[in-house]
C-alpha positions as CSV (number, residue, x, y, z in Angstrom):
1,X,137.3,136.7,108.0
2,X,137.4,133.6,109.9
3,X,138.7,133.3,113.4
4,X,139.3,130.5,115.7
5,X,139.6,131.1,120.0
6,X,142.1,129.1,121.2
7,X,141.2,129.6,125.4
8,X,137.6,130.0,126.5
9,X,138.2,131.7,129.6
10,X,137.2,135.6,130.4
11,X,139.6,137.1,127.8
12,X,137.7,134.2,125.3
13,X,134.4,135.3,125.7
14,X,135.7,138.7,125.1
15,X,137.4,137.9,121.8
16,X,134.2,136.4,120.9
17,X,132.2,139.0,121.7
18,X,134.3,141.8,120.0
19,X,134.7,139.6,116.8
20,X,130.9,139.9,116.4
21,X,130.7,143.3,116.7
22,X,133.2,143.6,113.8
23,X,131.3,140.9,112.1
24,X,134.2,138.2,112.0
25,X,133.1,135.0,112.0
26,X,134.1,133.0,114.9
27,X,134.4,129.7,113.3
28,X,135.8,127.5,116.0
29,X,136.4,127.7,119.6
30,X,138.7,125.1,121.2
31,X,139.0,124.3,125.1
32,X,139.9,120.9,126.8
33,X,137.7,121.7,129.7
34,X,135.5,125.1,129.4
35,X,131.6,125.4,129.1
36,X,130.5,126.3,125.5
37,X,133.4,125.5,123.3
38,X,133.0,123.6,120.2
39,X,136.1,121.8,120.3
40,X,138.2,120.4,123.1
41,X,141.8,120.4,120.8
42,X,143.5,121.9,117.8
43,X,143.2,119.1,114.7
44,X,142.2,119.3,111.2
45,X,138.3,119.4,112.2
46,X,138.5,122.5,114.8
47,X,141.4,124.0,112.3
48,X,138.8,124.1,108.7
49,X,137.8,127.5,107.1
50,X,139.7,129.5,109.8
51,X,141.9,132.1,108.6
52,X,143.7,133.3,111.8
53,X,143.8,131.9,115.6
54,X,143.5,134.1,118.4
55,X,145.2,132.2,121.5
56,X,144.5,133.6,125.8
57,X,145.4,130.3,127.3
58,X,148.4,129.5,129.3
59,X,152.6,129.6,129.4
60,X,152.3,125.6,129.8
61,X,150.1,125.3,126.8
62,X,151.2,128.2,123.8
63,X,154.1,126.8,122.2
64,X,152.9,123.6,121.9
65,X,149.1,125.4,120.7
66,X,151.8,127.2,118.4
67,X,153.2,124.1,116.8
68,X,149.6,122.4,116.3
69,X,148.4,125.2,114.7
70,X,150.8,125.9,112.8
71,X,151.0,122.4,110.8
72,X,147.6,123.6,109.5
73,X,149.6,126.9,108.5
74,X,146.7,128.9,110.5
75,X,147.9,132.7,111.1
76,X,148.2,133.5,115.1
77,X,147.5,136.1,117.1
78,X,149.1,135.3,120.7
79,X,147.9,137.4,123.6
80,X,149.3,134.9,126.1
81,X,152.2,135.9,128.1
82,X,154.8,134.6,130.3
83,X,156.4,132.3,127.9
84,X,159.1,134.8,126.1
85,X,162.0,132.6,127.3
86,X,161.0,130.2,124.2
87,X,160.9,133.3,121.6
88,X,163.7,131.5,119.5
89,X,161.9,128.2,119.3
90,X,158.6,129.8,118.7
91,X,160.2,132.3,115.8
92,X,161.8,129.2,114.5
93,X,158.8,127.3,114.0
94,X,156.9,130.5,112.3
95,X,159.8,130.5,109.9
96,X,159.8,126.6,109.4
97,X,156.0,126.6,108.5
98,X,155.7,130.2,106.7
99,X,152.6,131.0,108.6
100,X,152.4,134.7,110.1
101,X,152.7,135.5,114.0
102,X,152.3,138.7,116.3
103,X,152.4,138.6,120.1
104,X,152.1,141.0,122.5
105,X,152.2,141.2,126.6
106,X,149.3,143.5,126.3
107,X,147.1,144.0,123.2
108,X,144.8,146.7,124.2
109,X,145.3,149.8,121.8
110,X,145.2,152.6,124.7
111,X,148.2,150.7,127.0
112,X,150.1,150.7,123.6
113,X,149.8,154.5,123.0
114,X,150.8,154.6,126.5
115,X,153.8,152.4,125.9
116,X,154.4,155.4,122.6
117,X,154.1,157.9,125.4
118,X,156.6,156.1,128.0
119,X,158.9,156.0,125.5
120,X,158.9,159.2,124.1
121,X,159.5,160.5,128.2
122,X,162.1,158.6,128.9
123,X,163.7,160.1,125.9
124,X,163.5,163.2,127.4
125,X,163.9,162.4,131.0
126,X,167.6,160.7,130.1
127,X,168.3,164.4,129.1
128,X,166.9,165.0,132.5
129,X,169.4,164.3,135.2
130,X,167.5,165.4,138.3
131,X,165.1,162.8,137.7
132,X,165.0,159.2,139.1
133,X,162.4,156.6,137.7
134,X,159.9,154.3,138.9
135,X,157.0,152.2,137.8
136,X,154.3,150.0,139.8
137,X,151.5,148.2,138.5
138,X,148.3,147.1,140.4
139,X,146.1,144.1,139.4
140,X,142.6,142.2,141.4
141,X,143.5,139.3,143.5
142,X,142.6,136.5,140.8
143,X,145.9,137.6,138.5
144,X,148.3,134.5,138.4
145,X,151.3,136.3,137.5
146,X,153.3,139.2,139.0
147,X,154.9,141.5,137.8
148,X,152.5,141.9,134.9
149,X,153.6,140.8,131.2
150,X,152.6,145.1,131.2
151,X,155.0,146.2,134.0
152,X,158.0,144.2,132.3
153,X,157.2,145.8,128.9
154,X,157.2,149.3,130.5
155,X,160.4,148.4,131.9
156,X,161.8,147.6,129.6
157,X,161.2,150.2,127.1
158,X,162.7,152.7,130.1
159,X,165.9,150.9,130.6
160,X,166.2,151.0,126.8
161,X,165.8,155.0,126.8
162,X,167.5,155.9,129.7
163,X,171.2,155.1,129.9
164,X,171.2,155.8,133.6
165,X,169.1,153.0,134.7
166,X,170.5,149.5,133.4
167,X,169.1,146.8,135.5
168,X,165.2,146.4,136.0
169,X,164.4,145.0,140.1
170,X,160.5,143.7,140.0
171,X,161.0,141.9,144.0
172,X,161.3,143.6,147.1
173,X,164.4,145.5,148.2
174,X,165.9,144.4,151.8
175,X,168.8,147.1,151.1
176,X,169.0,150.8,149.3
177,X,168.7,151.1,145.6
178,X,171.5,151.5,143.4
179,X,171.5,154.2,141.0
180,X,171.3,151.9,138.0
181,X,168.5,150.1,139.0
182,X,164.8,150.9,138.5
183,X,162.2,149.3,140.3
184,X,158.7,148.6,139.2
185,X,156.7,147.0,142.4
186,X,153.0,145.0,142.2
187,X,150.4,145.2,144.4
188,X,147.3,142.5,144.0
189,X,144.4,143.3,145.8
190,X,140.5,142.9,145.5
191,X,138.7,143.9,142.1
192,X,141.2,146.5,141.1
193,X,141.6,146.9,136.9
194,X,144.5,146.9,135.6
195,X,146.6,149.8,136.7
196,X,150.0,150.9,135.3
197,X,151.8,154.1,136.9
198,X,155.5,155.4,135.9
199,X,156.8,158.3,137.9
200,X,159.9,160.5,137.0
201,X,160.6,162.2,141.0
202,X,163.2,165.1,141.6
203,X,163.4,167.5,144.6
204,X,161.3,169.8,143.4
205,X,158.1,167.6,141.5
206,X,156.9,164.6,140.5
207,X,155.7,163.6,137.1
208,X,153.2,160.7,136.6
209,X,152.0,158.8,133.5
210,X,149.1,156.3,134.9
211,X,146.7,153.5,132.7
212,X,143.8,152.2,133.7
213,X,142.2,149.4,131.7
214,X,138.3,150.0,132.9
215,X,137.6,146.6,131.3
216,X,138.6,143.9,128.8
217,X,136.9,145.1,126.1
218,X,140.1,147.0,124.6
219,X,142.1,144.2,124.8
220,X,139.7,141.9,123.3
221,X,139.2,144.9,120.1
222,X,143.3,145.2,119.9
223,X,143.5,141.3,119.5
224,X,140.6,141.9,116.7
225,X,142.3,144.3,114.9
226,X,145.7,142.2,115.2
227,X,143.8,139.6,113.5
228,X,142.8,141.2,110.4
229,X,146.5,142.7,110.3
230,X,148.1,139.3,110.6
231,X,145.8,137.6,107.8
232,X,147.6,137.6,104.7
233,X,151.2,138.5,106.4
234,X,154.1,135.7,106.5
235,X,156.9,136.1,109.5
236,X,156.9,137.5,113.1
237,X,155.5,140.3,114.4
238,X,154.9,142.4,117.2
239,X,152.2,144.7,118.2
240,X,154.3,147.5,117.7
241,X,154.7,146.8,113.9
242,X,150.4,146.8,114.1
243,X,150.7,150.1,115.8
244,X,152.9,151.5,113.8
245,X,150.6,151.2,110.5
246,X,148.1,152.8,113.2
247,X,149.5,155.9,114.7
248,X,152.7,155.8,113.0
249,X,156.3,154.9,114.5
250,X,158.8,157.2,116.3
């Protein structure tokens, strides 16, 4: 298989590295501006012999990447976040070309067994009144966005599951909770990896589910293996449908 690295930043060198330790080919790496990439834009030179995209560049810059590539009807992996207010344009244009997409906030296969596990919790703990909910994430002072594209998945997938808790708070509280709000809160600090914690709290214990991403490297192999899911697939996908085939839904 063919792939092309649409971003040459950190995550890029990681995709880059992981693809040759599962002996993809990477056939083209595009970057307006970074050391080593072999093409500064997405045309029909940087485009040839590459069977899927893997794009780590920027809100600003994926939907229109999207649309580029997708006029060579290139398959794309997008591990960008920060731009899922434009899902219906972007689904739109996958459907318009009849390429195949699949997006996810985080790619790495261990934060999505944890988001299997989160879920599977919360299912229980919405039987479990005595419990109230939180979540916070920590990140190293270089991450652009807070709260993590991470943290809002996790909250998500809680507000889903528990029917007590409706409305998800990600900013600081000048005033008490209400009961139907659940607050995940971000700290940026230092060189601290990724770190993902939800709590269930009663009177009596606390229960904690914690991730810690030591490195890139398993978001970089998650992003692989999306890849060679994606290849021959038409339509729009998320990692959840690529995890499902792995450890099964439910």
């Amino acid at each position: 298989m063919n792939i092309a690295i649409v971003g040459y930043g950190k995550m890029g060198h990681e995709i880059e590295k992981a693809a040759k330790s599962k002996g993809i080919t990477v056939k083209s790496i595009i970057d307006p501006s970074a050391t080593g990439a072999k093409y500064s834009e997405i045309n029909e030179q940087s485009m040839r012999e590459v069977d899927v995209c893997i794009d780590f560049t920027n809100p600003e810059a994926v939907v229109d990447n999207i649309k580029k590539i997708s006029r060579f009807k290139n398959n794309i992996v997008v591990g960008t976040t920060g731009w899922y207010g434009k899902l219906d344009e972007v689904k739109k244009i996958v459907e318009k070309s009849g390429i195949g997409l699949i997006y996810a906030s985080n790619f790495s296969i261990g934060v999505n067994i944890f988001f299997k596990m989160i879920e599977n919790a919360a299912k229980i703990i919405n039987k479990a009144q005595d419990y109230d909910i939180y979540g916070y994430e920590l990140h190293h002072n270089k991450k652009v966005d807070s709260p993590s594209g991470t943290a809002k998945t996790i909250g998500e997938i809680l507000v889903k599951n528990i029917s007590r808790k409706q409305k998800l708070v990600y900013n600081k509280l000048d005033r008490k909770i209400e009961h139907n709000e659940l607050q995940i809160a971000s700290i940026r600090s230092g060189s601290i990896p990724g770190t993902h914690v939800v709590g269930f709290d009663s009177t009596s214990d606390t229960i904690e589910l914690k991730h810690i991403a030591r490195n890139r490297e398993g978001f970089a192999l998650g992003a692989i293996m999306a890849a060679q899911w994606i290849k021959n697939k038409n339509g729009f996908y998320t990692i959840n449908d690529v995890m499902d085939s792995v450890i099964g839904g439910g």
